[in-house]
N, C-alpha and C positions, 0 to 999 in steps of 0.2 A: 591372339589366342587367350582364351579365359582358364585355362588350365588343364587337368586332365588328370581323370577320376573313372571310376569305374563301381557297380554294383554288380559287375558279371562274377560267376562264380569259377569261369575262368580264365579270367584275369585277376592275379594277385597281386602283391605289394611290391614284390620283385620286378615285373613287367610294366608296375608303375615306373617305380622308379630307374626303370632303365629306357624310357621313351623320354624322363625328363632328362636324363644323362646324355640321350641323343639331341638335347636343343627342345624337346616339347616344353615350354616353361611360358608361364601367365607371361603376357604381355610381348612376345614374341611373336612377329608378323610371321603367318601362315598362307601360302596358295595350296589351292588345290589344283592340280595340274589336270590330269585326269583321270579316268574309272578304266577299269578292267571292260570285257567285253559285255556288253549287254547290261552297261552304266553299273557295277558291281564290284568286285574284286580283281585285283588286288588297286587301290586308290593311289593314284601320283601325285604328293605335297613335296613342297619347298618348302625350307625355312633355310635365311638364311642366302649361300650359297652352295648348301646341300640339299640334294631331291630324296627321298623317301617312300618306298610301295609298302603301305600298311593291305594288313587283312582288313575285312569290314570289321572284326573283334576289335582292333586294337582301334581303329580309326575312330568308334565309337566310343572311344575312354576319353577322347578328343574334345573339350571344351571350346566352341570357339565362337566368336560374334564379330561379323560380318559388319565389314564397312566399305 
């Protein structure tokens, strides 16, 4: 994961930093597991040995590059 940012105007500072409090942190291998119905919400990631259902909002504060 390359880290995780946000310009949405609702996602603030707080919601930053409590996705990296959950393990969201540069350099930290991510899956995507899978999507909600109709490839959407809510999205299945791993990090870790924890799994995680992000909204599309949050998932998209998501920095990440693909190997």
């Amino acid at each position: 994961m390359e880290g995780v940012a946000s310009s949405h105007p609702l996602i603030d500072a707080a919601a930053l930093r409590r996705l990296g409090e959950l393990g969201f942190l540069e350099g930290e291998p991510l899956t995507v597991l899978r999507r909600g119905p109709g490839g959407v919400e809510p999205i299945a990631v791993q990090i870790g040995d924890t799994q995680f259902a992000l909204r599309m909002l949050e998932a998209q504060c998501i920095e990440v590059r693909p190997v």
